[in-house]
N, C-alpha and C positions, 0 to 999 in steps of 0.2 A: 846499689843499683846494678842489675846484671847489665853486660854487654851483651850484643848477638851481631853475629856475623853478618856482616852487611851481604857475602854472598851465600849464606843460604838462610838468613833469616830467621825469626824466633822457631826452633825448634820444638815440636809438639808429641808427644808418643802417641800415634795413631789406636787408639782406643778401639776395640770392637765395639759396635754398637747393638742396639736390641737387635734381636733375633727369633723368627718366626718358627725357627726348625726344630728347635727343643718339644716344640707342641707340638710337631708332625709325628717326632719320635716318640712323645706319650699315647699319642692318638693311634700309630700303628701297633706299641705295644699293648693297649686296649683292646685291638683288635683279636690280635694275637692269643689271649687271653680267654677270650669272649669266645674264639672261633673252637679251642679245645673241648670246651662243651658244647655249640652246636655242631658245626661242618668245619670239614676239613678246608673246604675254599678259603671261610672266613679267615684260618688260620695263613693262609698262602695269601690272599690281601694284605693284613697287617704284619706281615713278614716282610715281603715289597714295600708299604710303607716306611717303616722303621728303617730301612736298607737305605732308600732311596733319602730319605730326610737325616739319617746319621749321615750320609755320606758331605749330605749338602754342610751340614754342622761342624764335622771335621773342616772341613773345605772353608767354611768360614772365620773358622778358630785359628787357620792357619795363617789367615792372613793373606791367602792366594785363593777369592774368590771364584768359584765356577764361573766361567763365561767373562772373564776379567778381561778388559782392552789392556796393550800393553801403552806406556806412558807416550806421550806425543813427543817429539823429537826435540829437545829446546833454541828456541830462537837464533836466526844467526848472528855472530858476535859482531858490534860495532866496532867502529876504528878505536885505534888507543890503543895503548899500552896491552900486550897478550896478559892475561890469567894468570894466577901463578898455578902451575901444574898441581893437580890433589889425584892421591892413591883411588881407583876406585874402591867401592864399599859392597856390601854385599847385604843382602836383606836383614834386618835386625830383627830381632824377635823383644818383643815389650816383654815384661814381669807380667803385667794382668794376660795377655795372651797363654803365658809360659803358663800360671798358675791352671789357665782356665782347661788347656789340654791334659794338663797332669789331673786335674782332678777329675776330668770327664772319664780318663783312660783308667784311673783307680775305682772311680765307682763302677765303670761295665767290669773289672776285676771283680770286685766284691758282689755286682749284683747277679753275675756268673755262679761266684758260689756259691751265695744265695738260692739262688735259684732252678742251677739245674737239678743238683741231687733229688729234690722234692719230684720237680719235673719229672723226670728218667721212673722215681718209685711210683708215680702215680699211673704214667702213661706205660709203659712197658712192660709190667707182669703182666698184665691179660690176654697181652700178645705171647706168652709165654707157656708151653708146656699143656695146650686146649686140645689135644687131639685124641678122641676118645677111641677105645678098641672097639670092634665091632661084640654085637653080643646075640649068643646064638639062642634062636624061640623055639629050636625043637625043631620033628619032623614035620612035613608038608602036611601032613592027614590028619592034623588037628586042626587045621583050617578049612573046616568044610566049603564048597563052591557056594558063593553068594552068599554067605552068612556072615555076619558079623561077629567076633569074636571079643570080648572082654579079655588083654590079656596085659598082665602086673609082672616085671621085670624090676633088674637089678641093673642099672649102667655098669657100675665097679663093685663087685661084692665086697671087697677088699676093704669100702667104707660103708657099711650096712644099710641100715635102712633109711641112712639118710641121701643114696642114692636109686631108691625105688622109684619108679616112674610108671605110668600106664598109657599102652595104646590101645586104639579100636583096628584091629586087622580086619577086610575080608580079602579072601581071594576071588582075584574075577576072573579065573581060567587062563590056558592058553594065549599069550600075544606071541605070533612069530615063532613060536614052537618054543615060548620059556613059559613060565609062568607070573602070571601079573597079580599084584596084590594093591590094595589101597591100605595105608598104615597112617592113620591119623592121630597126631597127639589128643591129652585130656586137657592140656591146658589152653584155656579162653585165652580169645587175643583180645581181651577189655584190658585184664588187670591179674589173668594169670590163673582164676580159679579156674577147678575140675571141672569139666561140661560131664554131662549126662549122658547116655543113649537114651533116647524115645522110643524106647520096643521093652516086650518081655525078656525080661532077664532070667535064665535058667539057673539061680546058682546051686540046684540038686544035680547039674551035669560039672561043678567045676570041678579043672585038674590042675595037677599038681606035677613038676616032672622035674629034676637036675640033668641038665645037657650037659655035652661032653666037655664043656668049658667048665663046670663048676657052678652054672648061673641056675637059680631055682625059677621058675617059671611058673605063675599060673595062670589057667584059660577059663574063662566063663561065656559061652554063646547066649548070642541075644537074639531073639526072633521080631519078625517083622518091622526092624528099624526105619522110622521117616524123618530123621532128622538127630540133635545134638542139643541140648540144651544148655546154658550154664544158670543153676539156681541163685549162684548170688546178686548179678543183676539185670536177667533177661535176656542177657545174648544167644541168640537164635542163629542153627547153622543148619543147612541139609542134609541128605546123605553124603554127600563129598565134600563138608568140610564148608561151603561157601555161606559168606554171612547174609541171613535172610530179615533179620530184626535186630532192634537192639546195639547197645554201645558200639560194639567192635569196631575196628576201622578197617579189616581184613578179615580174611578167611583164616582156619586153625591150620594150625605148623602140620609138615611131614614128615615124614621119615623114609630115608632111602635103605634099600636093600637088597638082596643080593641073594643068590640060590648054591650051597656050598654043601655036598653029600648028601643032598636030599633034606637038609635044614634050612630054615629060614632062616638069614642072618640079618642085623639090625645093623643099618648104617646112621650116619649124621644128621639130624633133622634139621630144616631147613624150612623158612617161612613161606606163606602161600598168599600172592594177593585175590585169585582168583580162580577155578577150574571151568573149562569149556567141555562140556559134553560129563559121561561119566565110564569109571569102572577103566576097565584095559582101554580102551579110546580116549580115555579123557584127554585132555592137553591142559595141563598143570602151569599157571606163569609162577615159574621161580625163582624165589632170591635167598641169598642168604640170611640165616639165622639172625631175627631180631625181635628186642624185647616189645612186651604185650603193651599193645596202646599206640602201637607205631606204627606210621603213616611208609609205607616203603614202594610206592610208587604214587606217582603224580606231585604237583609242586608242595604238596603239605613236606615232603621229605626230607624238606632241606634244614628245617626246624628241628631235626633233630639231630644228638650225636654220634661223631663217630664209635662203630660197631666193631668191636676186637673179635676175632678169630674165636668161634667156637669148637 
């Protein structure tokens, strides 16, 4: 039969007890998770979660809860005989505490490296190395005023034709004493396929040219254009690009560009939600480059993910 101290009595190891916080920190790491393929917020909430509910867990594990009163002062001593003097003690740490930190501290080791390397390959190369050279279409005078232009380029010649692209150029004259040009991509903003022009297409007038870059270029003009079509499933756009029927959620992509020795030079394309007015007046609302099917203003946007650098 054990004895106990009659002045401190059966001695117990203070046990942690259940704990709500382990779920906070699977629930923010869900979040977390979750947010990398939709938004970036989602991913900033369950980051703050996880943060906030580790920290409470640690804090528990230690035995020095958040928000802990310090111990009530003990009664004052009755007459008789003084105490016999005892060393103070200093906070004990249990075994099941000891084990529960060690393991916790070894598994975020392991699930670190776990986890970032994948992380870091998944997330990080797109952000890597996107910045395309500009590419030059020739001189101005294949771009007749008001006309529409069929013309098939090369991004990188350097990887064939599997970076061939096509825009619909016209020039719309003079803005401010430069020259203004409308450069519309071919790819639909349903799902990506080639939209059409709605006009006669001349191809007994197409050329052929190598600019001073190396880029081969070809132009086919199209007459009386009213609009863009895509064959594969109906999406309808007018002459600038804005969606008039059909899937799309947006208007078709543009392209910026630049006037450099009397050549057209071909900048960044960049997504369109909508155009005001047309031609050199237009007012274009732009954003950046995003893929076909996506919602890039008003609240649909948030459902979607985040967009790496093109």
């Amino acid at each position: 039969m054990s004895r106990v101290d009659p002045e401190q009595g059966e001695h117990k190891p203070d046990l942690p007890g259940p704990s709500v916080w382990p779920i906070g920190v699977a629930v923010g790491v869900a979040c977390l998770l979750v947010g990398l393929v939709i938004s970036w917020w989602i991913v900033a909430i369950g980051g703050g979660i996880s943060i906030v509910f580790g920290f409470l867990w640690l804090s528990d594990l230690s035995g020095h809860p958040v928000g802990a009163r310090p111990a009530a002062a003990p009664p004052p001593a009755t007459t008789g005989p003084p105490p016999a003097q005892r060393r103070p003690e200093g906070p004990t740490t249990t075994r099941s505490g000891f084990l529960s930190v060690a393991t916790l501290g070894l598994g975020g080791v392991i699930g670190a490296l776990v986890s970032i390397p994948p992380i870091f390959l998944a997330i990080v190369p797109p952000f890597l190395k996107q910045s395309k050279k500009p590419v030059d279409l020739g001189p101005l005078a294949q771009f007749p005023a008001g006309q529409w232009v069929v013309t098939t380029f090369m991004l990188d010649p350097s990887e064939g034709a599997v970076s061939r692209r096509t825009a619909y150029i016209r020039y719309n004259g003079p803005l401010k004493g430069q020259p203004s040009f409308t450069i519309i991509s071919n790819r639909c903003a349903h799902l990506g396929c080639p939209v059409q022009p709605l006009g006669l297409v001349q191809p007994d007038k197409t050329k052929t040219i190598s600019t001073t870059g190396g880029e081969v270029v070809t132009t086919i003009p199209v007459l009386a254009v009213s609009g863009f079509s895509c064959p594969c499933h109906g999406g309808a756009y007018d002459t600038e690009g804005n969606r008039t029927a059909g899937p799309p959620v947006r208007g078709l992509d543009r392209y910026e560009f630049s006037i450099k020795n009397g050549h057209l030079i071909l900048g960044r394309n960049y997504s369109v939600s909508k155009v005001d007015g047309a031609g050199a007046g237009a007012r274009i609302h732009k954003y950046d480059l995003t893929g076909p099917g996506q919602h890039i203003d008003g609240w649909e946007q948030i459902f979607y993910p985040i967009q790496p650098p093109h």
